[in-house]
C-alpha positions in Angstrom: -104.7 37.7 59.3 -102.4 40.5 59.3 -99.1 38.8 58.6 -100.5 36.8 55.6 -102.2 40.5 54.3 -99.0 42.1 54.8 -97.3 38.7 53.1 -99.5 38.7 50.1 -99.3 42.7 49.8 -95.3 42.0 49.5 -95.4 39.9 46.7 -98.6 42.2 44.7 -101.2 40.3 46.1 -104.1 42.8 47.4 -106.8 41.2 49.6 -109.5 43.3 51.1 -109.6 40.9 54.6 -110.0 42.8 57.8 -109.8 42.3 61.2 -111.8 43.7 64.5 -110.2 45.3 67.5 -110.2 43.2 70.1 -109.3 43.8 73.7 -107.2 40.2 74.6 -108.0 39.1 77.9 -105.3 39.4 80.8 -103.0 36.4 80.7 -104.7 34.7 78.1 -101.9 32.5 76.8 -101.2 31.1 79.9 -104.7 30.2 81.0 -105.7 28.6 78.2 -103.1 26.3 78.0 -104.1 25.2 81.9 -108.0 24.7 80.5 -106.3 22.3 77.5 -103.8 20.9 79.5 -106.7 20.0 81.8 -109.6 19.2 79.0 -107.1 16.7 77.2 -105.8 15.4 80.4 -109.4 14.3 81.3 -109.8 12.9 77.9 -107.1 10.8 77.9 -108.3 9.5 81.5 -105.1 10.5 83.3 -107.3 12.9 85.9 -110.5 12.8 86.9 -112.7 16.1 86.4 -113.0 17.7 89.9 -116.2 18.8 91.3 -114.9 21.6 93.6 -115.5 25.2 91.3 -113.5 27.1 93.1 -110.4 24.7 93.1 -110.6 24.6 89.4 -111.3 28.7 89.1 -108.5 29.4 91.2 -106.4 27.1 89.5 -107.0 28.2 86.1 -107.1 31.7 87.3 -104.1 31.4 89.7 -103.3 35.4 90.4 -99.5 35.3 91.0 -99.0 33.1 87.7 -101.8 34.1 85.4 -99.7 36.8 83.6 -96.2 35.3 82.8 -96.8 31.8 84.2 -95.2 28.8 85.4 -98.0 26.8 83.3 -98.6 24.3 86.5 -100.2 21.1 85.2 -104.0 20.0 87.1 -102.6 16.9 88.6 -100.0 19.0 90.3 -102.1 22.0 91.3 -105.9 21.0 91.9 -105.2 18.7 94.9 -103.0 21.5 96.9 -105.9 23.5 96.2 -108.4 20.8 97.4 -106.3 19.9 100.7 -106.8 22.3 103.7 -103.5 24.5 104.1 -101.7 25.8 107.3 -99.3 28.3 107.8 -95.7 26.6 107.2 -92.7 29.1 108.8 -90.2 27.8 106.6 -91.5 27.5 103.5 -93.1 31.6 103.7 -89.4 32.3 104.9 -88.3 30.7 101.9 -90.8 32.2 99.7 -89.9 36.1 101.0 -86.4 34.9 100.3 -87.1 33.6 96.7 -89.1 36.5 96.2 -85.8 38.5 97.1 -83.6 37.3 94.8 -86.5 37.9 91.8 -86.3 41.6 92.4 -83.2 41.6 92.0 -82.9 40.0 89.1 -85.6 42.0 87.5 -84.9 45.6 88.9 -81.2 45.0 88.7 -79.9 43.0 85.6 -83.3 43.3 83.4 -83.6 46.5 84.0 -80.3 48.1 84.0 -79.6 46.1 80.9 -82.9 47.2 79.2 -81.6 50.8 78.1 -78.3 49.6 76.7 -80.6 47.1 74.8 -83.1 49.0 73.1 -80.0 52.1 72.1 -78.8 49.3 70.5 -81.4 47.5 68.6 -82.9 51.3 67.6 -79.6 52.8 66.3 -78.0 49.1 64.6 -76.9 50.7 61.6 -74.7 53.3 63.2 -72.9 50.5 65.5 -69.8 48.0 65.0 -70.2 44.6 65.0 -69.2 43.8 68.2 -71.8 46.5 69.9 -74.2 44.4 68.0 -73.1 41.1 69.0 -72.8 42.2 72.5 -76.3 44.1 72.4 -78.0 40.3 71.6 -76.0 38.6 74.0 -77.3 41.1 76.7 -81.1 41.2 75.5 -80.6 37.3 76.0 -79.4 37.8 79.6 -82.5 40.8 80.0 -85.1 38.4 78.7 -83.7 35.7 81.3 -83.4 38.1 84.5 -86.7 39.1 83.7 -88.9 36.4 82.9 -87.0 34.2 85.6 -86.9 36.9 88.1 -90.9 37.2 87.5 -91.2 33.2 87.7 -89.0 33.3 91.2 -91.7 36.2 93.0 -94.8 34.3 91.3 -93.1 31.2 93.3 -92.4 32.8 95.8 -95.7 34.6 96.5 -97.0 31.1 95.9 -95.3 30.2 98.7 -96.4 32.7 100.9 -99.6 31.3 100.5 -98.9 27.4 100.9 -98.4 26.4 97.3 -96.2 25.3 95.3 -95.7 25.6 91.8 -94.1 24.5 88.9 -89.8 25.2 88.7 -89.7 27.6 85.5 -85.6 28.0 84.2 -82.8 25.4 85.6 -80.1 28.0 84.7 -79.9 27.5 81.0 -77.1 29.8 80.5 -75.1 26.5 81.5 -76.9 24.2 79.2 -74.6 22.7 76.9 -76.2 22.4 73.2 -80.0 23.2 72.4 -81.9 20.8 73.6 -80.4 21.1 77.0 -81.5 24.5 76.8 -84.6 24.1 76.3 -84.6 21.5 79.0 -83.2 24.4 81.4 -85.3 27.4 79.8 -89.2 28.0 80.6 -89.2 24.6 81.7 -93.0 24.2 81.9 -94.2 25.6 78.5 -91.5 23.3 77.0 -92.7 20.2 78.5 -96.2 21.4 77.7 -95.4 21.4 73.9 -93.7 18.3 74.7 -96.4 16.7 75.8 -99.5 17.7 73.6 -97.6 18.6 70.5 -94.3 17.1 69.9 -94.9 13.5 71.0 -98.1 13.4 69.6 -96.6 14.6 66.5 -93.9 11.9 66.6 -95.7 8.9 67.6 -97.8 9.9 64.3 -94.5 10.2 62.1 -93.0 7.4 63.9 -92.8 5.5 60.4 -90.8 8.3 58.7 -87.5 7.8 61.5 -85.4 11.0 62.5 -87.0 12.5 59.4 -90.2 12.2 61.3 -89.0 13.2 64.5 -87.4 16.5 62.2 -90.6 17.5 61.3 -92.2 16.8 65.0 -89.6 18.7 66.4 -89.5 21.9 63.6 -93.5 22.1 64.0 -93.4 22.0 67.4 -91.2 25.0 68.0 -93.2 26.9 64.9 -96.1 26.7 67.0 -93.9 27.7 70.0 -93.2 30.5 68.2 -96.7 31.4 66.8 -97.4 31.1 70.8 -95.3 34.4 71.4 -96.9 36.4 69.2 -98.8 36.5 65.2 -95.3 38.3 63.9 -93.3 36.4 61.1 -90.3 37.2 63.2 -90.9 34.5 66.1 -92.5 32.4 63.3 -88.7 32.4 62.0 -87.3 32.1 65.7 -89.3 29.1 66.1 -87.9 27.8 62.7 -84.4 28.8 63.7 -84.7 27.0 67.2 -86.4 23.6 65.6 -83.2 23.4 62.8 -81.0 23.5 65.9 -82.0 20.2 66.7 -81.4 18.4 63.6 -77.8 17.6 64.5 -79.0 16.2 67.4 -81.8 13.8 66.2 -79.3 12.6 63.6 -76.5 12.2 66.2 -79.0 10.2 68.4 -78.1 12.7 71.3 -81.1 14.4 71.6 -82.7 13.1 74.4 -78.8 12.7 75.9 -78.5 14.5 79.0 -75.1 16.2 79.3 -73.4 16.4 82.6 -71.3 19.8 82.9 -67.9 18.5 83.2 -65.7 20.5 86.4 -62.0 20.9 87.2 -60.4 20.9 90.3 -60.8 24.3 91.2 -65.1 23.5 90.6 -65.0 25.6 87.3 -66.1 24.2 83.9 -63.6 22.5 81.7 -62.7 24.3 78.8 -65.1 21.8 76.8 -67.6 22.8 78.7 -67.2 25.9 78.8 -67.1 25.9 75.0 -70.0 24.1 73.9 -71.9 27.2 76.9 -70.3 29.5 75.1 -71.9 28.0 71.3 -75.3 27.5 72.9 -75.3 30.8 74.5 -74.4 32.8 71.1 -76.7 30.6 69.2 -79.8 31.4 71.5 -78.7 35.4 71.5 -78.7 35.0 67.5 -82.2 33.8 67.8 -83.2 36.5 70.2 -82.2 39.0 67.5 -85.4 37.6 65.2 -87.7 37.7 68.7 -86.7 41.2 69.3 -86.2 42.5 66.2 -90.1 44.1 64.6 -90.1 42.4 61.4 -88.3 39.9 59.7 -86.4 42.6 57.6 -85.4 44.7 60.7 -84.0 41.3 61.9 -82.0 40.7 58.5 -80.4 44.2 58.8 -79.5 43.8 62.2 -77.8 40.4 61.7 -76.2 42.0 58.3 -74.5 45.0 59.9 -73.2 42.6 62.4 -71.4 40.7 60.1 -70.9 43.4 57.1 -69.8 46.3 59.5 -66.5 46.6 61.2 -65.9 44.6 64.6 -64.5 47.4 66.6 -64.7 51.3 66.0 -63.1 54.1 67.6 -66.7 55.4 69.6 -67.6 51.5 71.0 -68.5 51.9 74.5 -69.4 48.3 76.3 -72.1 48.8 78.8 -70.1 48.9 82.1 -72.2 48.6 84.9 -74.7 46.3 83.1 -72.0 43.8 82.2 -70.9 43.6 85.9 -74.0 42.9 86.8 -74.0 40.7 84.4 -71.0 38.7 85.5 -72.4 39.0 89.4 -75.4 36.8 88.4 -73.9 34.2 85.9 -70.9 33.4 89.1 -74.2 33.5 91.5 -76.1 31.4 89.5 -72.3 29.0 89.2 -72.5 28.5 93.0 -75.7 27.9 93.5 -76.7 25.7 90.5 -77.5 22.9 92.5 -80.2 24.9 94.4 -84.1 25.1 93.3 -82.9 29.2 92.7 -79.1 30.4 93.2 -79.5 32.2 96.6 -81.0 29.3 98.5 -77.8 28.0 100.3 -76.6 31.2 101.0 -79.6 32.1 102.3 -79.3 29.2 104.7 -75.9 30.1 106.2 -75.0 31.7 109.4 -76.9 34.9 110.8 -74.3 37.2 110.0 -73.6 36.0 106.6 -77.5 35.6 105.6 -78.8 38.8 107.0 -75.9 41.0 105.2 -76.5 39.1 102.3 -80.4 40.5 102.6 -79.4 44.1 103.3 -76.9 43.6 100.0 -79.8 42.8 97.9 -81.8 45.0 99.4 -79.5 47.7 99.0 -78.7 47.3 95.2 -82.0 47.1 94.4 -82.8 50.8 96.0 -79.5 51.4 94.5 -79.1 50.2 91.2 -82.5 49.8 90.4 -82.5 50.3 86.2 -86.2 52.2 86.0 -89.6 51.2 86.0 -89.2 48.5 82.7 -92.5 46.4 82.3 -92.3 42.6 82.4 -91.1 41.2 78.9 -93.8 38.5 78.8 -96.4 40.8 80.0 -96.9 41.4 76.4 -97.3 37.2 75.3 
């Protein structure tokens, strides 16, 4: 209500709407799309309702996931929660480990890259371009070590407990054009759009071709959008990410899964390596509209980008968080195979695994950026 007030003010429209304060419920986003996913389930007779309360309370209400998800699906959740559970050595082991390597992710990349972030985005019109492009290439990386460093302890605490639960990022930073992002990037609130929105969507615009499939497609991630927040700005980043595809659906390779292509030496070819490299700077455009406060703070920032010079004589790249950086993108190289990067090296010789523990460990006490709050704490 207040976007289209603040819309219709713009143009010299005055309304006299108002809206109450309300207090939104802890995690609401995330439980409510468990209740639909399990009311329209039930509905279209692929589960059965459960009678056990507390299986269904707990899984709706699941405390290391409630706040910034994985968005686990009933089928997958309600029967662990229905089966009597005993203690499992190896999988808490590998849940403490998981857990590990989500700290540092959050404490050490998010974080560290946080400050350098926000001086940027607060101060855009006294910076070059390339301070600009380089500040939404590393609020990309922040959001990612964040929200997947949250996803890895919520996992990992499942763990801990017996459970397992949905696999939230595949490492999208090597996905190779936009729908194999999106493949790779909060993996379960994509394929929950997929599944109760986009196909839907499709199958009812079937008639229309790739022109229907367009539209599926664009409304889907305008609702993905609206699902972050009632802003115009992620109404635009959901716009921005749906016209992505359109060179896809017309191609036909859309639903194309790309295999990342290695030399010798087990690094990316340069094709490769080039169509990362587009997708990455593609998604970090976007992120400038999800980060940006409203849509004309987000045209101002993308403006001086391009209108300002690339270089000046003050630019100072953000050392420490770009190492940092570059430690977790070679990590996450060697150990892309793996449910989360660390795993094999976690399962190497005594020596090797325990000093890679006290490593962590270490940086995190160490190099720890400041107390930063979650990112999706606040969807």
């Amino acid at each position: 209500i207040t976007s289209f007030q603040s819309l219709f003010e713009s143009i010299g429209l005055q309304t006299n709407w108002h809206t109450f304060h309300i207090i939104v419920p802890i995690g609401i986003s995330f439980y409510t799309f468990r209740l639909l996913s399990y009311v329209i389930d039930i509905n279209r007779g692929r589960y059965e309702p459960t009678r056990d309360l507390i299986a269904l309370s707990t899984y709706v209400a699941f405390f290391p996931c409630i706040l910034s998800g994985p968005i686990d699906r009933p089928d997958m959740m309600i029967p662990q929660l229905k089966t009597p559970r005993v203690f499992d050595y190896r999988l808490t082991v590998d849940g403490c480990r998981q857990i590990l390597w989500g700290v540092f992710k959050k404490t050490v990349i998010a974080d560290n890259l946080a400050g350098y972030v926000n001086t940027v985005f607060e101060s855009y019109q006294d910076q070059s371009g390339s301070i600009l492009l380089s500040g939404a290439m590393f609020f990309m990386i922040q959001m990612y070590a964040d929200f997947s460093g949250y996803s890895d302890m919520a996992i990992g605490v499942s763990k801990l407990l017996g459970l397992r639960v949905t696999k939230n990022f595949n490492y999208p930073f090597f996905a190779q054009n936009i729908a194999d992002f999106w493949r790779r990037w909060h993996i379960s609130l994509t394929s929950w759009l997929t599944d109760y929105v986009f196909i839907p969507l499709n199958v009812k615009w079937r008639d229309w071709g790739k022109w229907g499939m367009i539209m599926a497609i664009v409304t889907n991630f305008i609702i993905c959008g609206l699902w972050h927040g009632a802003n115009w700005t992620f109404v635009l980043w959901g716009l921005f990410h749906g016209l992505l595809f359109i060179p896809l659906i017309l191609s036909g390779k859309m639903f194309k899964k790309t295999r990342i292509e290695t030399s010798r030496r087990g690094l990316p070819t340069m094709k490769a390596l080039g169509r990362m490299m587009l997708t990455f700077l593609l998604v970090s455009f976007g992120a400038i509209m999800f980060r940006a406060e409203n849509i004309g703070a987000a045209w101002n920032y993308i403006a001086e980008m391009f209108s300002s010079s690339p270089f000046s004589s003050g630019d100072v790249l953000a050392g420490k968080p770009a190492v940092f950086c570059l430690l977790l993108l070679i990590i996450e190289w060697t150990g892309r195979e793996n449910n989360y990067a660390t795993e094999k090296m976690f399962t190497q010789k005594t020596y090797l695994r325990w000093g890679l523990y006290y490593a962590l460990t270490v940086m995190i006490f160490s190099f720890g950026g400041g107390e930063q709050q979650f990112i999706y704490f606040q969807f």
